[in-house]
DSSP file (Angstrom, degrees, kcal/mol; ACC not computed):
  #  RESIDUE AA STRUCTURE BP1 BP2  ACC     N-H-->O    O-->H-N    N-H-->O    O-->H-N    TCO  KAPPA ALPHA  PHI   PSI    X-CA   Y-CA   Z-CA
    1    1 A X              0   0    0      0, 0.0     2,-0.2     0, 0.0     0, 0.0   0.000 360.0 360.0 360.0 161.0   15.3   10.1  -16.1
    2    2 A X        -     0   0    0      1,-0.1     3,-0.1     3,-0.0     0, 0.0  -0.423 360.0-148.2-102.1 169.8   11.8   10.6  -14.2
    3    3 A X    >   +     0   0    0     -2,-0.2     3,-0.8     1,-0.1     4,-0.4  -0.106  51.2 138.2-140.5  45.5   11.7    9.2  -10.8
    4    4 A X  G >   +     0   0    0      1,-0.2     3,-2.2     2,-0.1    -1,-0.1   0.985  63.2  61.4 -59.2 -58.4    8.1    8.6  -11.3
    5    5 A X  G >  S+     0   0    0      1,-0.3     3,-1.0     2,-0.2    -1,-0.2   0.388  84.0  66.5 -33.3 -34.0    8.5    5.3   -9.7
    6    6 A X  G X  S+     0   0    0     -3,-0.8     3,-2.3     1,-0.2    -1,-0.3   0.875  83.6  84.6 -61.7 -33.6    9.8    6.2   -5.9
    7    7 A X  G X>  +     0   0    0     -3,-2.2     3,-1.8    -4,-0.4     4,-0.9   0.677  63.6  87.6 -42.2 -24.4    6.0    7.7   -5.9
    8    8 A X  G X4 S+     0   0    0     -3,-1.0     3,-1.9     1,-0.3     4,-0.5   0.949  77.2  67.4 -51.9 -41.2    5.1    3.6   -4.9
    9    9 A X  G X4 S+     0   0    0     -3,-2.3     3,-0.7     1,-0.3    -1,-0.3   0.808  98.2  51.2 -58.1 -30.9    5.8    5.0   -0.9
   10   10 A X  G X4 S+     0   0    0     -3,-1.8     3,-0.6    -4,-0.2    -1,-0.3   0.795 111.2  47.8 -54.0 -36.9    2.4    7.3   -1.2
   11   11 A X  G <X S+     0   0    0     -3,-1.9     4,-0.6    -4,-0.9     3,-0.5   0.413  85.9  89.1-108.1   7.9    0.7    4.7   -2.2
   12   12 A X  H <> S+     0   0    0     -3,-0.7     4,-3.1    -4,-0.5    -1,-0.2   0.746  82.7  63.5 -65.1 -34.6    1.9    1.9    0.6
   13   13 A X  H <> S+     0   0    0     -3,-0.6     4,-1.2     1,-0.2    -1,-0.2   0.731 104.6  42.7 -89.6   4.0   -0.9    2.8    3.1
   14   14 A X  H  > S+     0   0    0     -3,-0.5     4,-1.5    -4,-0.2    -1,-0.2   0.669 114.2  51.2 -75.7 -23.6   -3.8    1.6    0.8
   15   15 A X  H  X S+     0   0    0     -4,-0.6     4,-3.1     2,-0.2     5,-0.2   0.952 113.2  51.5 -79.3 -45.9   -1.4   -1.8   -0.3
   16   16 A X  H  X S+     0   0    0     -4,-3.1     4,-2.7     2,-0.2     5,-0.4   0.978 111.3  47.4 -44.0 -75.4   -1.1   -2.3    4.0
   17   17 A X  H  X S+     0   0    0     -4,-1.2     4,-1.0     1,-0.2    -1,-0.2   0.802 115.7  41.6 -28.5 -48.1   -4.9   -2.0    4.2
   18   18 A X  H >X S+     0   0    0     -4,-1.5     3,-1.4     2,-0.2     4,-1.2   0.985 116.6  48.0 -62.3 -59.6   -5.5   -4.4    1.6
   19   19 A X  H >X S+     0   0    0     -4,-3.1     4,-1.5     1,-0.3     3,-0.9   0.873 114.3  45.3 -37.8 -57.6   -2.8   -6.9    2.6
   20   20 A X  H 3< S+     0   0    0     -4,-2.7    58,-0.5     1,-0.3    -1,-0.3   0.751 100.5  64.5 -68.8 -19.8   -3.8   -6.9    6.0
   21   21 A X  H << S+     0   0    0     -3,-1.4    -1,-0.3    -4,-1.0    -2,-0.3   0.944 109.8  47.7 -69.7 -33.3   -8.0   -7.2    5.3
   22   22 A X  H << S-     0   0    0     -4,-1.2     2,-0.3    -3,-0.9    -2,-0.2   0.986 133.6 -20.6 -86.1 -54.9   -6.8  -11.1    3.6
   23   23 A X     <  -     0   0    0     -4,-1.5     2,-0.4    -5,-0.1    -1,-0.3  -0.960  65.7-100.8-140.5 132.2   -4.8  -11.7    6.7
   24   24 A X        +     0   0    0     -2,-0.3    53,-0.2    -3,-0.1     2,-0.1  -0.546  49.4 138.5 -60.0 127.8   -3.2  -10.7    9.3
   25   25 A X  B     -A   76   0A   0     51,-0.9    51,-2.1    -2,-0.4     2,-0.3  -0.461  39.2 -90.3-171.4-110.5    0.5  -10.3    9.6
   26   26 A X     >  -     0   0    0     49,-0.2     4,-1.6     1,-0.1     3,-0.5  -0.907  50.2 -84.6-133.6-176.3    3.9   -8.7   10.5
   27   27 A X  H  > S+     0   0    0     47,-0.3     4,-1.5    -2,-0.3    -1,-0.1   0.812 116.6  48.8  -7.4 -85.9    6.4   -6.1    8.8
   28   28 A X  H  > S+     0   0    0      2,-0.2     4,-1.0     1,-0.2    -1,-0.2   0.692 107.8  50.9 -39.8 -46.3    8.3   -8.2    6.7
   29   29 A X  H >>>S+     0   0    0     -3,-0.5     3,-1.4     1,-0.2     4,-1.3   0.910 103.3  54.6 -76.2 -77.3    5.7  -10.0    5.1
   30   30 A X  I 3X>S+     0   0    0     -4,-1.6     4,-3.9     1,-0.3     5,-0.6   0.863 104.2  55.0 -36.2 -40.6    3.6   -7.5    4.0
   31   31 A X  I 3X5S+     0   0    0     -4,-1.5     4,-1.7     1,-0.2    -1,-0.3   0.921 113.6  43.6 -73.5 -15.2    6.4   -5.9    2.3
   32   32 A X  I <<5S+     0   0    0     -3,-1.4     4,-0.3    -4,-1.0    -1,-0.2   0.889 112.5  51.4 -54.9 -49.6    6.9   -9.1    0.5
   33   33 A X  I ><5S+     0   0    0     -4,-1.3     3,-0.6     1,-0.2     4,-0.3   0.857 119.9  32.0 -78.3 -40.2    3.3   -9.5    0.0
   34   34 A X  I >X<S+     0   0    0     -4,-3.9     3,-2.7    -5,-0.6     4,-1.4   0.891 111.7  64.8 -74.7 -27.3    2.7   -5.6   -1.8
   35   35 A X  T 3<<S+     0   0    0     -4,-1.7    -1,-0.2    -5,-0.6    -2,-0.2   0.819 101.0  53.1 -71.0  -7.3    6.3   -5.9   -3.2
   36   36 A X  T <4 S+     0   0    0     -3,-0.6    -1,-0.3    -4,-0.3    -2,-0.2   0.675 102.3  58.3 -93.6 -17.3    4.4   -9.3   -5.5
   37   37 A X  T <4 S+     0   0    0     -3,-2.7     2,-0.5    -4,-0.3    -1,-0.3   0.473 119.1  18.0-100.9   0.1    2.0   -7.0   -6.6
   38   38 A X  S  < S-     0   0    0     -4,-1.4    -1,-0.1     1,-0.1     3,-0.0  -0.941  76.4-108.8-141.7 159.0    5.0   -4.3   -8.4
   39   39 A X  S    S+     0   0    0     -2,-0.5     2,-0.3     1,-0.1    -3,-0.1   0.189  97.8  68.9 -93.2  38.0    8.4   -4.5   -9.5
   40   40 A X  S    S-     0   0    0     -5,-0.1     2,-0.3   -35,-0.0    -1,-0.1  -0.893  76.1-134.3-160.5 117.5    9.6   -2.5   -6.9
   41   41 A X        -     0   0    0     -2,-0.3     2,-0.2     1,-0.1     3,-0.1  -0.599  31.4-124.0 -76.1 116.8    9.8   -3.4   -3.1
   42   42 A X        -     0   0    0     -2,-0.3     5,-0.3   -11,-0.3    -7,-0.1  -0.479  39.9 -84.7 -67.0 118.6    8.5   -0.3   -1.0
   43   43 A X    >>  -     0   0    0     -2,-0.2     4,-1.5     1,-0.2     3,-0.8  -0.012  30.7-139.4 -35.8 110.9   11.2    1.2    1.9
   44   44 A X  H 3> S+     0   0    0      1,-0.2     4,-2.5     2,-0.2    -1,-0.2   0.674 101.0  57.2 -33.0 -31.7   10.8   -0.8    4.8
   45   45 A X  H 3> S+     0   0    0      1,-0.2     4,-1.0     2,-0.2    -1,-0.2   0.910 107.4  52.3 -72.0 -47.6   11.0    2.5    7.0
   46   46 A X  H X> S+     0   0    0     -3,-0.8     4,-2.7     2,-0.2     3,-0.6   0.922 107.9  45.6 -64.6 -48.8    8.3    3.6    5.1
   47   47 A X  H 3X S+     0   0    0     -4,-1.5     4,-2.2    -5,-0.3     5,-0.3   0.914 117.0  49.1 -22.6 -65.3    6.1    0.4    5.7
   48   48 A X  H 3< S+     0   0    0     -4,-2.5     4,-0.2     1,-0.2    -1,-0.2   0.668 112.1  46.3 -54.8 -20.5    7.0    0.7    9.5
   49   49 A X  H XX S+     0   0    0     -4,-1.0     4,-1.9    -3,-0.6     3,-1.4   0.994 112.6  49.5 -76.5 -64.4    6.2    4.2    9.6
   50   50 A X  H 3X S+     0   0    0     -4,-2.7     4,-1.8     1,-0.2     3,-0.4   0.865 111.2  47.5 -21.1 -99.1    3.0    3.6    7.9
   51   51 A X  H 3< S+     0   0    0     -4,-2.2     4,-0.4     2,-0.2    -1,-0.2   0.719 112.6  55.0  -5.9 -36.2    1.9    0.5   10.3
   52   52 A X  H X> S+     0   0    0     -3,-1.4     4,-2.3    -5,-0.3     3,-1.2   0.956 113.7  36.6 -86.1 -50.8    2.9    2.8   13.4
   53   53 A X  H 3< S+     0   0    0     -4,-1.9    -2,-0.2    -3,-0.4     4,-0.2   0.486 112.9  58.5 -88.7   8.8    0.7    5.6   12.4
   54   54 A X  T 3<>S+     0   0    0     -4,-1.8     6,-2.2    -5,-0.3     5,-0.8   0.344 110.5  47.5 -76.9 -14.2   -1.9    3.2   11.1
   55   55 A X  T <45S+     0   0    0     -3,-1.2    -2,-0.2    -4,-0.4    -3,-0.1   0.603 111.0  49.2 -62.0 -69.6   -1.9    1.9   14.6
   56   56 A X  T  <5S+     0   0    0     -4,-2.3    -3,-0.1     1,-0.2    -2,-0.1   0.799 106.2  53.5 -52.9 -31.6   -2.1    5.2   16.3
   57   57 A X  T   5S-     0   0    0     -5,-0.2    -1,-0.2    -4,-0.2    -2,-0.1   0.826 118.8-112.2 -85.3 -39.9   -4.5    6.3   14.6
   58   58 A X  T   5S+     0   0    0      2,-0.2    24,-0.5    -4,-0.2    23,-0.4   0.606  83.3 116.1 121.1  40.2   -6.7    3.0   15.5
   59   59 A X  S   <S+     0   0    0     -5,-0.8    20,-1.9     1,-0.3    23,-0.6   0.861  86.4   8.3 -96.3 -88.2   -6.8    1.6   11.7
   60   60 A X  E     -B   78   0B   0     -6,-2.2     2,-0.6    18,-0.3    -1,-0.3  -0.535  69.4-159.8 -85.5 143.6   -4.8   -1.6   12.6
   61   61 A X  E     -B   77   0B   0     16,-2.2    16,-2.0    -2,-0.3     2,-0.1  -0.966  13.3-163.3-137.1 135.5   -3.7   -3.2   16.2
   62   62 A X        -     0   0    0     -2,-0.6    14,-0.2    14,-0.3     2,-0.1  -0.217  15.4-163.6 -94.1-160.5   -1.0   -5.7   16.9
   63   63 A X        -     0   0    0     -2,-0.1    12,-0.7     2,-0.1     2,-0.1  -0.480  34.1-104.7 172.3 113.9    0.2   -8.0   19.2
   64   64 A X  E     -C   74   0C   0     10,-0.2     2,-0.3    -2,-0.1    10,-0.2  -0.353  34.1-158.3 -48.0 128.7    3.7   -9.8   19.5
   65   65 A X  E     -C   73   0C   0      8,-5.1     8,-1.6     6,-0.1     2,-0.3  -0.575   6.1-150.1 -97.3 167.9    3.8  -13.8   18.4
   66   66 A X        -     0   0    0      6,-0.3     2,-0.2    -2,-0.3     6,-0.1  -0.787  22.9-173.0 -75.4 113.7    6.4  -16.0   19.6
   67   67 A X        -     0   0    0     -2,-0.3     3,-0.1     4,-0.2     5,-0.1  -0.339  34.3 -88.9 -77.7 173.8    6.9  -18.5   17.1
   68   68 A X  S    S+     0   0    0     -2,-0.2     2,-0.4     1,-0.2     0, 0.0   0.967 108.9  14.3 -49.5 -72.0    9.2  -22.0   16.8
   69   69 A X  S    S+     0   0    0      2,-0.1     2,-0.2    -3,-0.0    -2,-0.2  -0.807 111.8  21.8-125.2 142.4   12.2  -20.5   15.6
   70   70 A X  S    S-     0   0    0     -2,-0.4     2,-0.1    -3,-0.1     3,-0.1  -0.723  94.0 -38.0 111.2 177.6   13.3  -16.8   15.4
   71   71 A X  S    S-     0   0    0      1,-0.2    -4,-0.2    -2,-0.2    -6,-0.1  -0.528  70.6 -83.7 -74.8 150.9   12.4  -13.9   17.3
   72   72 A X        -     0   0    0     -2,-0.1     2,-0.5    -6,-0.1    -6,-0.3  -0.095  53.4-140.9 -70.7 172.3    8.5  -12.8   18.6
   73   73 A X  E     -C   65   0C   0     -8,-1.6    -8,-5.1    -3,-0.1     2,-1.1  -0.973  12.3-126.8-138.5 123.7    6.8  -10.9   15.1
   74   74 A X  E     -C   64   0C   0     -2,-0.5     2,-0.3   -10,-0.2   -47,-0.3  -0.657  34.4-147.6-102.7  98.4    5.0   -8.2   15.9
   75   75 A X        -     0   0    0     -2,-1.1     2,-0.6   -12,-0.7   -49,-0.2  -0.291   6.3-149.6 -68.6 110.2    1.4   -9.2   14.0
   76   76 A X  B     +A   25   0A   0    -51,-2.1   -51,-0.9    -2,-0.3   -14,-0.3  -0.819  17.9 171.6 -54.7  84.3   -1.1   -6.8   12.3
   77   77 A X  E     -B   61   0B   0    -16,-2.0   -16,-2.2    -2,-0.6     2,-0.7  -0.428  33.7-122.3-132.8 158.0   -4.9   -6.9   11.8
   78   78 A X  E     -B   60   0B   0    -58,-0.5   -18,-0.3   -18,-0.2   -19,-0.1  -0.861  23.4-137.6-113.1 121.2   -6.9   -4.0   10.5
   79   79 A X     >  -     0   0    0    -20,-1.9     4,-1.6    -2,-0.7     2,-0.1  -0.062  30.1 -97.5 -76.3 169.2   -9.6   -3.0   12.8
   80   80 A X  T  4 S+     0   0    0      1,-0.3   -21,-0.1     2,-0.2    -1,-0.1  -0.045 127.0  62.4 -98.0  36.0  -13.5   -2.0   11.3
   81   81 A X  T >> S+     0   0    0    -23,-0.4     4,-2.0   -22,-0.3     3,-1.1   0.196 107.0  44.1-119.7 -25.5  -12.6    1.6   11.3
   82   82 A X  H 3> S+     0   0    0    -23,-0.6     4,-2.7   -24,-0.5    -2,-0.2   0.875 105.0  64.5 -74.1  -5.6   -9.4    0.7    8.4
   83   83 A X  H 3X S+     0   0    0     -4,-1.6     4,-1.7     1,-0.2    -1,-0.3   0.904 105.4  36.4 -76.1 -16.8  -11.7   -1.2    6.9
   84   84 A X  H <> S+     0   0    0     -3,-1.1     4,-1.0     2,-0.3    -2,-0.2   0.488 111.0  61.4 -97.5  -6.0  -13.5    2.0    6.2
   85   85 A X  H  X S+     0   0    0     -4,-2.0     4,-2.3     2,-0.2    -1,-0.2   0.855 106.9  54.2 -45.5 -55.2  -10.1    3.7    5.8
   86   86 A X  H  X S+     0   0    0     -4,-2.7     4,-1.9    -5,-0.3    -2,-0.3   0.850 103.6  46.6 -75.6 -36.8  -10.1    1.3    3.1
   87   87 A X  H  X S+     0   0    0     -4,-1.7     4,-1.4     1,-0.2    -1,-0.2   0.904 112.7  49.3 -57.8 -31.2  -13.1    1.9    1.3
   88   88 A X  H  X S+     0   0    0     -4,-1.0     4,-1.2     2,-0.2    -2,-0.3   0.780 104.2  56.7 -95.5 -15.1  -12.6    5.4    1.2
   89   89 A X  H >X S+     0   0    0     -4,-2.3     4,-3.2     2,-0.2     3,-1.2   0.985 114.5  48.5 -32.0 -69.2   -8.6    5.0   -0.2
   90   90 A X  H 3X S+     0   0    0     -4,-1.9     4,-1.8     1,-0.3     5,-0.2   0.792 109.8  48.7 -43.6 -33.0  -10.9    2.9   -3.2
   91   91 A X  H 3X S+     0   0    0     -4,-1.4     4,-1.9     2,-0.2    -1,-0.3   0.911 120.1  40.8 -77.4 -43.7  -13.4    5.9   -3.6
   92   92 A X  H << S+     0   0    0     -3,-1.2    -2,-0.2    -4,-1.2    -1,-0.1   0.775 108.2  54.9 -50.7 -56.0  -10.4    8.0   -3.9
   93   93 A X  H >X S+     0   0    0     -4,-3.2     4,-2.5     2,-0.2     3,-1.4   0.828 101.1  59.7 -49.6 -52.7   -8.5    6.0   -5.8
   94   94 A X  H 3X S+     0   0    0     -4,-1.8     4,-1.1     1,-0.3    -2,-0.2   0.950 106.3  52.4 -61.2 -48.7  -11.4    5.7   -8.7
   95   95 A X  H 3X S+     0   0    0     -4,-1.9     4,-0.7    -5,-0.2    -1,-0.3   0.731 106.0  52.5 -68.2 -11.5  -11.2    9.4   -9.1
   96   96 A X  H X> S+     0   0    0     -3,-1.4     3,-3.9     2,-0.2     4,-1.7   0.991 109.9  47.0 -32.4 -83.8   -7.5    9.1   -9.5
   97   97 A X  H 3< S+     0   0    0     -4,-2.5     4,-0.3     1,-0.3    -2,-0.2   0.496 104.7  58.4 -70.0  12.1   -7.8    6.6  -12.3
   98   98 A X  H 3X S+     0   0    0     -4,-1.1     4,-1.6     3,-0.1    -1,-0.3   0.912 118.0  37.7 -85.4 -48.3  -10.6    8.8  -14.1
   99   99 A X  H <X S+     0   0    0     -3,-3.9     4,-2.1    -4,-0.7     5,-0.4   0.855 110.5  58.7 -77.3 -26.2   -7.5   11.8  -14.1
  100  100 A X  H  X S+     0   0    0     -4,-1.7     4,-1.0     2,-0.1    -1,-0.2   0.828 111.2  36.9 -64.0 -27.3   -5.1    9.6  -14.7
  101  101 A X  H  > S+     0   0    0     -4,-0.3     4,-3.8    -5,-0.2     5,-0.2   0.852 111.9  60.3 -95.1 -37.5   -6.9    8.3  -18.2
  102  102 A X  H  X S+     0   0    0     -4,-1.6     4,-3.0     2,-0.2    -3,-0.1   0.957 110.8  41.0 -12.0 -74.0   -8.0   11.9  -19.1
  103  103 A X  H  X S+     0   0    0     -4,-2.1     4,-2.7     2,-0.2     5,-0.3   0.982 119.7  45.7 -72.8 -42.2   -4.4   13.0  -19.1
  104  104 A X  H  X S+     0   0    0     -4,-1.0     4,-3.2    -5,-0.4     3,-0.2   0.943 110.6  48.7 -31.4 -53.2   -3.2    9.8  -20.8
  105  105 A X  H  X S+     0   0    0     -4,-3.8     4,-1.0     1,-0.2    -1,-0.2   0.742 114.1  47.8 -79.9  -9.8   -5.7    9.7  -23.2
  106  106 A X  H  X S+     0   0    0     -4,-3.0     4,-2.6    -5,-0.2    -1,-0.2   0.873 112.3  53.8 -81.2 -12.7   -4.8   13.7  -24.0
  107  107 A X  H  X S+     0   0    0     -4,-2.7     4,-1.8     1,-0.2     3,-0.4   0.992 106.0  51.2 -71.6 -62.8   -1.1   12.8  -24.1
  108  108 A X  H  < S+     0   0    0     -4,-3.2    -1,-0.2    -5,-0.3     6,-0.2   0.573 106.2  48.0 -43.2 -34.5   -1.7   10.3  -26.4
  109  109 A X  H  < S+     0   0    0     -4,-1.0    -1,-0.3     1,-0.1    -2,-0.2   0.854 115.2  49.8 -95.6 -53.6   -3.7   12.4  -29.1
  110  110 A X  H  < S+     0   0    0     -4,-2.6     2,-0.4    -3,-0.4    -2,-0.2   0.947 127.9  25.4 -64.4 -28.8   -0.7   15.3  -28.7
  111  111 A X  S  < S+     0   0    0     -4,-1.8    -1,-0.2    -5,-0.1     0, 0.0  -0.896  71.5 158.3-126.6 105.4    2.3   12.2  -29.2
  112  112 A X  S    S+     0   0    0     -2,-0.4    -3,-0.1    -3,-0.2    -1,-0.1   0.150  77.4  55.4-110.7  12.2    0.2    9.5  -31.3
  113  113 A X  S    S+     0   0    0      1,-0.1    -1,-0.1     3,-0.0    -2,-0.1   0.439 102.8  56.4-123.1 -18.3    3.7    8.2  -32.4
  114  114 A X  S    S+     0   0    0     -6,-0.2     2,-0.3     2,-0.0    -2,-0.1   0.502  86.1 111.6-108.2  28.7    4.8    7.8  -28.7
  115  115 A X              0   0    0     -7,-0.2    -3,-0.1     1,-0.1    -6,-0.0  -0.516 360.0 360.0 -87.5 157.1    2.0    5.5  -27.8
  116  116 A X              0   0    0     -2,-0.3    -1,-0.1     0, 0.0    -4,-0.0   0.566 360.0 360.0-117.2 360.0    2.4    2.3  -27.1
């Protein structure tokens, strides 16, 4: 079986960016929030890692809440150099999906009986 699918963890710091331009907000949630856009919830470690060196780097900055109930949440926002992080993921991305339909569309024309 292929194990195309673990590949989702490459592709976590462009879903963070996005997530975080609607709103700000902490760990947990976000993985909730990319995990609604697939059918496969991204390793948390990976998130955190992601978020820490998105951080370092000066792409996003927190700040621990204290909430009502529960423990403080340490909350994310994406700063106006990830927003440009984030355009150039998108610029990136588009030239992905131009090789990524290239090779489809040549698989498809060598197995026209395993297209779907």
């Amino acid at each position: 079986m292929c194990s195309c699918t673990g590949r989702l963890n490459r592709f976590v710091q462009p879903n963070l960016l996005l997530a975080l331009y609607s709103k700000p907000s902490y760990g947990y949630e976000l993985i909730e929030r990319i995990s609604n856009f697939y059918d496969i919830t991204p390793d948390s470690a990976v998130v955190y890692r992601q978020l820490r060196k998105l951080e370092e780097e000066g792409y996003v900055k927190s700040e621990w809440q204290v909430g009502d109930i529960g423990p403080a949440k340490k909350y994310y926002e994406l700063t106006p150099s990830g927003v440009k992080l984030l355009h150039n993921w998108v610029t990136d991305l588009e030239k992905q999906k131009k090789f990524l339909e290239n090779f489809l569309n040549t698989y498809r024309n060598c197995f026209p009986d395993k297209s779907n």
